[in-house]
NUPA-656835 format. One line per 8 residues: number of its first residue (from 1); their letters; for each residue x, y, z of N, C-alpha, C, O. Coordinates in steps of 0.1 Angstrom, whole numbers, plus 5000, padded with zeros to 4 digits. Example, Ala and Ser with C-alpha at 12.3 -4.5 7.8 and 13.67 -1.06 7.14 Angstrom:
1) AS) 5132/4943/5078/5123/4955/5078/5132/4967/5078/5142/4967/5085; 5128/4978/5071/5137/4989/5071/5129/5000/5079/5134/5011/5080
REM end
This chain:
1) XXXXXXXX) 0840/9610/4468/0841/9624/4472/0856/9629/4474/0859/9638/4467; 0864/9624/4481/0883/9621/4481/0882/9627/4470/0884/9639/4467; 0880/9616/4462/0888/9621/4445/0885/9634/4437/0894/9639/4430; 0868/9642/4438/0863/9648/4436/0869/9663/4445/0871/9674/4441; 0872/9658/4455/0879/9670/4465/0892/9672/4459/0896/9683/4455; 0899/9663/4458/0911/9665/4451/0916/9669/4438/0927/9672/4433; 0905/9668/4434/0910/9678/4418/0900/9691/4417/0898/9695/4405; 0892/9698/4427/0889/9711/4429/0885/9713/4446/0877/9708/4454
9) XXXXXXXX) 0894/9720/4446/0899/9726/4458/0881/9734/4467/0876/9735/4478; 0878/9738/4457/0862/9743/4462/0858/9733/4469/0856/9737/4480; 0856/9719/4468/0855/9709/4476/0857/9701/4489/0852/9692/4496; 0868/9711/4488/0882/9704/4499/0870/9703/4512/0860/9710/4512; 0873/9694/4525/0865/9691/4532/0849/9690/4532/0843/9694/4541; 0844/9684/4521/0827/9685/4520/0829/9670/4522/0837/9662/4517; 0815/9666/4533/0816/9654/4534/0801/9654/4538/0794/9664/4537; 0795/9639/4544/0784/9640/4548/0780/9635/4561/0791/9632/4566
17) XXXXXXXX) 0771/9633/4568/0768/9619/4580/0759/9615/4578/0750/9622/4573; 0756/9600/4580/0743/9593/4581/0741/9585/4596/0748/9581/4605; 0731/9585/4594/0725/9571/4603/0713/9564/4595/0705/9569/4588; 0715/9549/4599/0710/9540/4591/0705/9529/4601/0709/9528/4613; 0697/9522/4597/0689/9511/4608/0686/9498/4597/0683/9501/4585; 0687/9484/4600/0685/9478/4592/0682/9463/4601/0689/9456/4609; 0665/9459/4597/0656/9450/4607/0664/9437/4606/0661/9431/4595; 0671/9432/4613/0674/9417/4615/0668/9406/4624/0675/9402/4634
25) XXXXXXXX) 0658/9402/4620/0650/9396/4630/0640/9404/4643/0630/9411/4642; 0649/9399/4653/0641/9412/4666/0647/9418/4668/0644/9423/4679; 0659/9423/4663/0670/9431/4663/0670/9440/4652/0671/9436/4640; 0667/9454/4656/0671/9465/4649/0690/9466/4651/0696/9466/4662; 0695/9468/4636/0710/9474/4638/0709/9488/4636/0701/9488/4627; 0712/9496/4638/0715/9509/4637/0731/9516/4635/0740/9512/4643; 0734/9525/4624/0747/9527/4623/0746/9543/4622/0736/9549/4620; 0758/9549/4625/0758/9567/4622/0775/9565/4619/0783/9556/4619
33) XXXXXXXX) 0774/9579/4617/0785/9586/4613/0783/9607/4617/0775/9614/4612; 0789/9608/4623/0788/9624/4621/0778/9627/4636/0780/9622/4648; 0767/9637/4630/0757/9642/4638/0743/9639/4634/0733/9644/4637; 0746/9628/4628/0726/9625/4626/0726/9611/4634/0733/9601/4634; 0714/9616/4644/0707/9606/4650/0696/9595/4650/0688/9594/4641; 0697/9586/4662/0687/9576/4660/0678/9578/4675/0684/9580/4686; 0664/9576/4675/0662/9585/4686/0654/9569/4688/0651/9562/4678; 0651/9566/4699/0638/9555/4706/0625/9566/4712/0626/9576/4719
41) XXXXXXXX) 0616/9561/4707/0607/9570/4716/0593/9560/4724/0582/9563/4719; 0591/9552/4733/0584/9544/4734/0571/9545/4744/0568/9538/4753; 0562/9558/4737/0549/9565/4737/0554/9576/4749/0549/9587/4746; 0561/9577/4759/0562/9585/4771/0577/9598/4769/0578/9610/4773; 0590/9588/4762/0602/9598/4762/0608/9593/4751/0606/9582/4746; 0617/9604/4745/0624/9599/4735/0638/9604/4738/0641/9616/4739; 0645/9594/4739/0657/9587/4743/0668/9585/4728/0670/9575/4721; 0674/9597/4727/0689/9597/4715/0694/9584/4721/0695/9580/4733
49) XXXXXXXX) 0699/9577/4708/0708/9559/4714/0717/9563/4703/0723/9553/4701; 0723/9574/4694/0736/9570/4691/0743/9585/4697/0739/9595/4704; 0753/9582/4691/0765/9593/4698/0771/9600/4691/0779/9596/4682; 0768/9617/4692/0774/9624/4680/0790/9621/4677/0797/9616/4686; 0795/9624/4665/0808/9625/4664/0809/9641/4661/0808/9646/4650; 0812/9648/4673/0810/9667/4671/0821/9668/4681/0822/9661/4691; 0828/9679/4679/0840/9686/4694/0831/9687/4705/0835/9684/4716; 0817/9691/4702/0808/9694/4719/0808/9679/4725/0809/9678/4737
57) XXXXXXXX) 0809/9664/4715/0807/9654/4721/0817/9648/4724/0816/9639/4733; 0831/9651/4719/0842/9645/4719/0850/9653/4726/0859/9648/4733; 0848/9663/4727/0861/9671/4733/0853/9681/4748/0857/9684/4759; 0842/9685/4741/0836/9695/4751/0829/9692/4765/0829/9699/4775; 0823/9682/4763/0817/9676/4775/0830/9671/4785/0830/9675/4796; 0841/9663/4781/0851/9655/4784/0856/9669/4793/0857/9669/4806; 0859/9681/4784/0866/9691/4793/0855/9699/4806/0859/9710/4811; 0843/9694/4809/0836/9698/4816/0831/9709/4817/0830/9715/4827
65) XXXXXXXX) 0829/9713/4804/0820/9726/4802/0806/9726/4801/0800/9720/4792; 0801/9733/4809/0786/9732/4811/0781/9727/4798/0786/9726/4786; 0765/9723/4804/0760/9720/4790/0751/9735/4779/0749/9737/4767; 0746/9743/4793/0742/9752/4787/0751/9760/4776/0746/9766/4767; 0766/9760/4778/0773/9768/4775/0780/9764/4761/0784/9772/4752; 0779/9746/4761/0779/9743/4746/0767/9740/4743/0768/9731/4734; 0757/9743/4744/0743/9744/4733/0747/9763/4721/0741/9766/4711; 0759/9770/4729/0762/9785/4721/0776/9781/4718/0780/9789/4710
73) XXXXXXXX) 0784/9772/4722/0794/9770/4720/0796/9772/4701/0788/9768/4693; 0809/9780/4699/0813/9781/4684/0816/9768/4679/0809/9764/4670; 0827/9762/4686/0827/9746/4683/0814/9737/4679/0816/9728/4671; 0799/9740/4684/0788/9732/4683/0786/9722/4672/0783/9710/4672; 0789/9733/4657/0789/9722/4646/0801/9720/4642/0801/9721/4630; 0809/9718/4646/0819/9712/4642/0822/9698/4645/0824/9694/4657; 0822/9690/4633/0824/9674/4631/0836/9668/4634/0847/9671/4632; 0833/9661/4638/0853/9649/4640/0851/9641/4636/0858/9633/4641
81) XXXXXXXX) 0842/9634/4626/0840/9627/4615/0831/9630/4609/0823/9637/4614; 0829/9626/4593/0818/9626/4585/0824/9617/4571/0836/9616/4568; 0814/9613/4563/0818/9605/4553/0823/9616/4541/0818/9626/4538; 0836/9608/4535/0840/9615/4523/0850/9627/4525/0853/9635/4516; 0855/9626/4540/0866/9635/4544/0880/9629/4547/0891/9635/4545; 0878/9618/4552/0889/9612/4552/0887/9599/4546/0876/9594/4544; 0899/9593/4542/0899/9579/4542/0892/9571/4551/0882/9563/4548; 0897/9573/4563/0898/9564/4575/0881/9570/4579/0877/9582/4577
89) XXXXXXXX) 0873/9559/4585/0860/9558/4588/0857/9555/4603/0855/9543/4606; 0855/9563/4613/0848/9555/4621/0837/9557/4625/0833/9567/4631; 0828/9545/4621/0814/9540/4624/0809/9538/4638/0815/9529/4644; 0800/9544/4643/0791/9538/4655/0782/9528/4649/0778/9529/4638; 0780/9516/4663/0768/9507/4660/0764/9501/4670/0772/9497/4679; 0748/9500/4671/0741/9494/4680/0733/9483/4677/0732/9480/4665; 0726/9476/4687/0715/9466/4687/0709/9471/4691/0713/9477/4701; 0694/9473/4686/0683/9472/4694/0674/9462/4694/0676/9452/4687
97) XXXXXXXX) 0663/9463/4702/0654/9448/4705/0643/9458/4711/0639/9460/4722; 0636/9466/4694/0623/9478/4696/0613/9466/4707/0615/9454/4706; 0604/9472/4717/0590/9464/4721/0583/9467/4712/0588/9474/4703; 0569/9461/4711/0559/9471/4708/0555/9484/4711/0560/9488/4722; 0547/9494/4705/0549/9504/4708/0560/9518/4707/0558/9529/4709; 0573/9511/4701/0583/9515/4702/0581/9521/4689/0576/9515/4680; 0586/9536/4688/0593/9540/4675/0609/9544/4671/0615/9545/4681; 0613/9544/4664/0623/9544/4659/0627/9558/4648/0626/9556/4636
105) XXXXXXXX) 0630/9570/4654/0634/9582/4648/0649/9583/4642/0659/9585/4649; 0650/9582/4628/0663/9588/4620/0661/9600/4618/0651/9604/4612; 0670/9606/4621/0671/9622/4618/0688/9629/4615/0698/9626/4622; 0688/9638/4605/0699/9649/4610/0699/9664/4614/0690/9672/4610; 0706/9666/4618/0706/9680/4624/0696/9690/4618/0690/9697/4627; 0695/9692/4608/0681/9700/4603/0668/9697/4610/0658/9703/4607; 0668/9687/4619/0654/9680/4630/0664/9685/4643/0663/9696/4649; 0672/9677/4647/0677/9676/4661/0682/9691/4660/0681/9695/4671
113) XXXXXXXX) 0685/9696/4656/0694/9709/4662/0684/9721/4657/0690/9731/4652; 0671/9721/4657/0660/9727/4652/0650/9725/4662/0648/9735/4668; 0645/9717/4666/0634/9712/4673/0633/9707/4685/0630/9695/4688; 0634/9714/4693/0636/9702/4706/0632/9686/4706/0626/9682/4696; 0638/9678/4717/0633/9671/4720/0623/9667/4720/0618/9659/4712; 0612/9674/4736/0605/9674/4734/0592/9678/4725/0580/9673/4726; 0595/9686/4716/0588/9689/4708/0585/9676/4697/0575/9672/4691; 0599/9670/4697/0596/9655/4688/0586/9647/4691/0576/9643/4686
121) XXXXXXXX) 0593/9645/4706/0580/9640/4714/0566/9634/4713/0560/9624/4711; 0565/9649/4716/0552/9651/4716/0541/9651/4706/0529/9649/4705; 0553/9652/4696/0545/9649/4681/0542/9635/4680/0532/9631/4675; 0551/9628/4685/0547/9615/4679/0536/9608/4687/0530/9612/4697; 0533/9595/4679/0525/9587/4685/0526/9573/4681/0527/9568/4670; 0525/9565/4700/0529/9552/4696/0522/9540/4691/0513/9534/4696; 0529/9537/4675/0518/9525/4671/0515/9512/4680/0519/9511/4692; 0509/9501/4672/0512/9491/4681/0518/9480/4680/0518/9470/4687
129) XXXXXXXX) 0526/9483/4671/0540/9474/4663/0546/9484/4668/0540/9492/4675; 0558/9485/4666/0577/9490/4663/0577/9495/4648/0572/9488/4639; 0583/9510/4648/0583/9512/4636/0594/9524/4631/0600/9531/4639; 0596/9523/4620/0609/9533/4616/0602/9547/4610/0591/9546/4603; 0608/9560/4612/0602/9570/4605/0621/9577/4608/0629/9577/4617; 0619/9584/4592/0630/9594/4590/0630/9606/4588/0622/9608/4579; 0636/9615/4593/0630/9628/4589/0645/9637/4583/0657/9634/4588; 0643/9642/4578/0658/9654/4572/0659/9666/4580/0668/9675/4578
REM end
């Protein structure tokens, strides 16, 4: 993307974010970049486990501005990372260790910054394994 930005200017800052999960034993790994999330939902709440990389998460909460006030905040979508904008990468990463019952939501912002929470919620329902579902 670098290189493709660099010889047309229409380009210049287009990049993307992911989050990614990958089963290693009883250990889910999970990775992001940007603003797409990894959500736990284990039949009762569903619990965001990564950490946006956005000015509301980096910069705006730190300066103690309410929360209502960045859900309208102009800054809201604005990224402090995403893939294919800079060189330099930094990645979040976790362990998880799903129970049974546990689901496992990948999503980006076209779900989370659309849909409530609970509205995810509520949609779902807990199998009786651990399991991954992604949505756009």
């Amino acid at each position: 993307m670098l290189e493709a930005a660099a010889d047309d200017a229409t380009l210049e800052g287009m990049g993307t974010t992911l989050v990614a999960a990958l089963e290693s034993g009883p250990e889910l790994l999970v990775a992001s970049v940007g603003d797409s999330r990894a959500y736990v939902y284990d039949g009762h709440s569903l619990i965001v486990i990564t950490e946006d990389q956005t000015w509301v998460q980096e910069v705006g909460r730190r300066l103690g501005i309410d929360e209502e006030s960045l859900r309208t905040h102009p800054m809201r979508h604005v990224l402090t990372m995403a893939i294919g904008v800079s060189s330099q990468l930094r990645l979040h990463s976790y362990a998880l260790q799903p129970q049974p019952g546990t689901q496992v939501l990948l999503c980006s912002d076209g779900l989370h910054g659309v849909v409530t929470a609970e509205a995810i919620g509520e949609s779902s329902r807990a199998p009786t394994g651990w399991r991954i579902s992604a949505a756009c």
